[in-house]
VEXDREN-2710 file (C-alpha; in Angstrom, 1 decimal):
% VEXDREN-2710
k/r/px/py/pz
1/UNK/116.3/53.4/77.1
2/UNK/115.1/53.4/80.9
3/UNK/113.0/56.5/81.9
4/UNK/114.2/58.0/85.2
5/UNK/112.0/60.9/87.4
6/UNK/113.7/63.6/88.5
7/UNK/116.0/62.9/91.5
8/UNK/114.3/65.1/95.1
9/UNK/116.0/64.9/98.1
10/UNK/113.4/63.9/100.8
11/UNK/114.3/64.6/104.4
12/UNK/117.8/65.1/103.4
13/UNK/117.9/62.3/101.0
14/UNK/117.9/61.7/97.9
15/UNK/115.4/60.0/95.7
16/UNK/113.5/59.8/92.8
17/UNK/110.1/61.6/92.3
18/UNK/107.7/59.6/92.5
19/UNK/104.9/59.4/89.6
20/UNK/102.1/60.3/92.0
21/UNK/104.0/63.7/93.3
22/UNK/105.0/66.4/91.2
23/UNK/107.6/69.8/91.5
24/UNK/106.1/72.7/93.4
25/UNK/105.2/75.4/91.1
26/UNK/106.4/73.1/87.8
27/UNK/103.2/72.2/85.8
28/UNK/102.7/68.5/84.8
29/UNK/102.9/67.3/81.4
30/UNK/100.7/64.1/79.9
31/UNK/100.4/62.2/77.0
32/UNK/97.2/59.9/76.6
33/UNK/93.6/59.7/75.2
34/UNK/91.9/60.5/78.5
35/UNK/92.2/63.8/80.4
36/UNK/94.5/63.8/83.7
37/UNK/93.0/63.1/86.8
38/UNK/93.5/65.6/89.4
39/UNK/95.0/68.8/87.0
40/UNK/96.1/72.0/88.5
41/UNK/96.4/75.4/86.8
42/UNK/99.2/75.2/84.1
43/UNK/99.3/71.4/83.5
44/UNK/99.6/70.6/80.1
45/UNK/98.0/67.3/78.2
46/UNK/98.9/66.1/74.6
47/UNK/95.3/64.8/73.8
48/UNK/96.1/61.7/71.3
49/UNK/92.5/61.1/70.0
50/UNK/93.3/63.9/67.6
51/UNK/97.0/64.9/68.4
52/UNK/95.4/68.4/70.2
53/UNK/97.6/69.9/72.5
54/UNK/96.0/71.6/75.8
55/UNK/96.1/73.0/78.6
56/UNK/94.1/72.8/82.2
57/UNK/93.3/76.8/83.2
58/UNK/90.6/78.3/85.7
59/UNK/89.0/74.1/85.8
60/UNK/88.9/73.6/82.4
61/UNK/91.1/71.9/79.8
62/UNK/91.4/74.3/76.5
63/UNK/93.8/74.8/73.6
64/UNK/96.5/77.5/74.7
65/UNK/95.3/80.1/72.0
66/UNK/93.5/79.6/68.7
67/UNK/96.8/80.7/66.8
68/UNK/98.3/77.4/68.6
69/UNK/95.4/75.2/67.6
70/UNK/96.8/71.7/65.4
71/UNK/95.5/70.8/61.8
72/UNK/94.0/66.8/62.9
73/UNK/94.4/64.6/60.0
74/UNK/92.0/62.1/60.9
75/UNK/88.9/60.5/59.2
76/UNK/86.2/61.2/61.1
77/UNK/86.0/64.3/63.3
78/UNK/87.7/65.7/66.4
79/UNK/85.9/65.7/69.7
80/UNK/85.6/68.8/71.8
81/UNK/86.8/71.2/68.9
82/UNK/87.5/74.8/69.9
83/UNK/86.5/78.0/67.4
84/UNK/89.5/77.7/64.9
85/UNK/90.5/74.6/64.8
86/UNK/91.2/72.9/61.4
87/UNK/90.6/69.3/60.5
88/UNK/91.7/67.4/57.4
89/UNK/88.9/65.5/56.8
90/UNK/90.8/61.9/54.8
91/UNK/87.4/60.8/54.4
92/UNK/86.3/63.1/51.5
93/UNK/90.1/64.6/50.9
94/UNK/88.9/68.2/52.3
95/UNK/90.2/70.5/54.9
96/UNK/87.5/72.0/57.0
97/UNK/87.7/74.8/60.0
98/UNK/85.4/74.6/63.5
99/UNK/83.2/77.4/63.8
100/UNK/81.9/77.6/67.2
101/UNK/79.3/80.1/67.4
102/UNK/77.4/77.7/64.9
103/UNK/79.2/74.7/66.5
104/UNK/79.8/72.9/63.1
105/UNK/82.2/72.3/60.2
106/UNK/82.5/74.9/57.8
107/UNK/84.7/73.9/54.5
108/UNK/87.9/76.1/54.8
109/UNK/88.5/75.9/50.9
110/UNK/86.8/75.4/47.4
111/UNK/86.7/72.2/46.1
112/UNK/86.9/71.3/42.5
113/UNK/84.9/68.1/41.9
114/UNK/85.7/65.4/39.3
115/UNK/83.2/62.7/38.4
116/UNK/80.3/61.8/36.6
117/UNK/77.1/62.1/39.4
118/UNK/76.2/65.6/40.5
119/UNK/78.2/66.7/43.7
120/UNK/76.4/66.7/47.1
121/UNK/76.7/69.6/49.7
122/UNK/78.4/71.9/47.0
123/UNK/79.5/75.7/48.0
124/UNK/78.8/78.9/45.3
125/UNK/81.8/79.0/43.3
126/UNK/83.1/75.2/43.3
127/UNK/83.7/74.1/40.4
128/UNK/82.9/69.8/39.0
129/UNK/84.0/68.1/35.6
130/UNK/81.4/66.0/34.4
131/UNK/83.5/63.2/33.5
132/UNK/80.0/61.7/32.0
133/UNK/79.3/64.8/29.6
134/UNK/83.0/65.8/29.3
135/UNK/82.1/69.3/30.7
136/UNK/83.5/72.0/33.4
137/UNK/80.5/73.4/35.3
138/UNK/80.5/75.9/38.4
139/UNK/77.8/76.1/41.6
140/UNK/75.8/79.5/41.6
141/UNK/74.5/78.7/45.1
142/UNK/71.3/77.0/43.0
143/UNK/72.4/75.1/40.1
144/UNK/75.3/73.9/37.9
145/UNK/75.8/75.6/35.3
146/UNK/78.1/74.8/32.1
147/UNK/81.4/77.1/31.7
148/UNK/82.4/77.7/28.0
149/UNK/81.2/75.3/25.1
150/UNK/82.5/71.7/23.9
151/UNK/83.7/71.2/20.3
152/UNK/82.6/67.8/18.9
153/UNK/84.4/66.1/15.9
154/UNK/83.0/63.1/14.0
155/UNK/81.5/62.7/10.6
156/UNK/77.9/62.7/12.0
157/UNK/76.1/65.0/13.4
158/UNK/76.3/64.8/17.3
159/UNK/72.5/63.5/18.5
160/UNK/73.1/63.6/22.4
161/UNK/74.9/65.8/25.2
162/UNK/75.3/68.7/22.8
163/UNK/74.0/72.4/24.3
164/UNK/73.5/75.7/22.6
165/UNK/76.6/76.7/21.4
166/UNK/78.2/73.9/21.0
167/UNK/80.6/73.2/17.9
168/UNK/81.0/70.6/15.9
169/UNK/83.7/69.6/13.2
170/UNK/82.5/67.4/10.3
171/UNK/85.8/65.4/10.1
172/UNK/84.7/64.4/6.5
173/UNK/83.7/67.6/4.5
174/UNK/85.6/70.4/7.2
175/UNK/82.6/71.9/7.6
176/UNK/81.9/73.6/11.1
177/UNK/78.1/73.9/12.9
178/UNK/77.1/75.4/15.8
179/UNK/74.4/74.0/17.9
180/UNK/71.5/76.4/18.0
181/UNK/68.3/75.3/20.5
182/UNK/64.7/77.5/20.7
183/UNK/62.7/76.7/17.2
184/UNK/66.0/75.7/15.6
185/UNK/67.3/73.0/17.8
186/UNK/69.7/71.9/15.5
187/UNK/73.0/72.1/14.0
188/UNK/73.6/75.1/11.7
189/UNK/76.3/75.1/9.4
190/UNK/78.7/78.3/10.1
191/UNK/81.0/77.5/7.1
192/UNK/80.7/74.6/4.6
193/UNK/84.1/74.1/4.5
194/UNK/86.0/72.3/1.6
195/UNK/86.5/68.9/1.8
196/UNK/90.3/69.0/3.5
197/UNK/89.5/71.4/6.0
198/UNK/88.2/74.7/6.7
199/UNK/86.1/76.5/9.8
200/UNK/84.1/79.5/10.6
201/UNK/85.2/83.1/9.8
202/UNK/85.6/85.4/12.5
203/UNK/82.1/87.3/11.4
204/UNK/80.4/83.9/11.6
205/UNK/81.2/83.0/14.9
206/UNK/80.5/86.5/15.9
207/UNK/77.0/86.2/14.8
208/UNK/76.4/83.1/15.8
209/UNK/78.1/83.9/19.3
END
């Protein structure tokens, strides 16, 4: 499909406009990776190195209001952010928000972490599973720290990755032990069990709790 200017009569005739000349009063519109050359107040430019759309006002190109700012999908990040604008970074599968009094990236959600090396550049409140230990842990601000306990089941005693309060199910006598660290540091049997089955009573795992 051909792409036609505007037909202007010039002089009494008629013609099209040409690319260099432009409609009194009607602002100019542009598509590209590089700013215009030669804006004037109103013209509008669709910046592709980031999909931003903006607008040239009092000599300066600027988004048209934060409320109108784009969410960039890109891998590495936008150039000449503004305060509010949002970029999905594809790199590390996390949506982050420009904050321009600090002029930096701020994460604009938790992230819940799944693998089996410690998390860099975690927030308070994130959460990670420990795919190596098999357990959910949450960021105070400080450290990672273990939510709940793990229940193990074998028919020997667990020797490694177990922490104080821990469970674990002898799948040959039924017996159930909690994990009990200080002096003790070692598995304490809550309730022998019988050989087919069995598990703590209620006041057991109260007292050992």
């Amino acid at each position: 499909m051909a792409i036609r200017n505007p037909i202007v009569y010039v002089n009494g005739y008629p013609e099209e406009l040409a690319n260099s000349d432009r409609l009194n009063g009607v602002g100019k519109s542009t598509v590209s990776a590089t700013a215009p050359s030669n804006p004037e107040e109103g013209d509008i430019w669709l910046d592709t190195n980031g999909d931003i759309l903006k607008i040239y006002k009092s000599g300066a190109w600027t988004e048209p209001t934060e409320d109108l700012s784009t969410a960039v999908v890109a891998g590495s990040a936008p150039s000449s952010p503004s305060n509010g604008l949002l970029w999905f970074d594809t790199t590390t599968d996390q949506l982050k928000i420009y904050e321009g009094s600090s002029s930096s990236w701020k994460l604009a959600e938790s992230q819940t972490y799944i693998s089996g090396s410690t998390p860099s550049s975690a927030l308070a409140g994130e959460f990670w599973w420990d795919t190596t230990n098999t357990r959910l842990k949450i960021y105070t601000g400080s450290a990672w720290v273990e939510i709940g306990h793990k229940t193990f089941s074998s028919a020997a005693a667990p020797t490694s990755g177990m922490v104080e309060g821990d469970w674990w199910y002898n799948s040959t006598s039924g017996a159930f032990s909690m994990y009990i660290a200080g002096s003790i540091n070692a598995w304490t049997v809550v309730s022998s069990g019988g050989g087919s089955g069995g598990g703590g009573s209620v006041n057991d795992i109260l007292a050992y709790g």
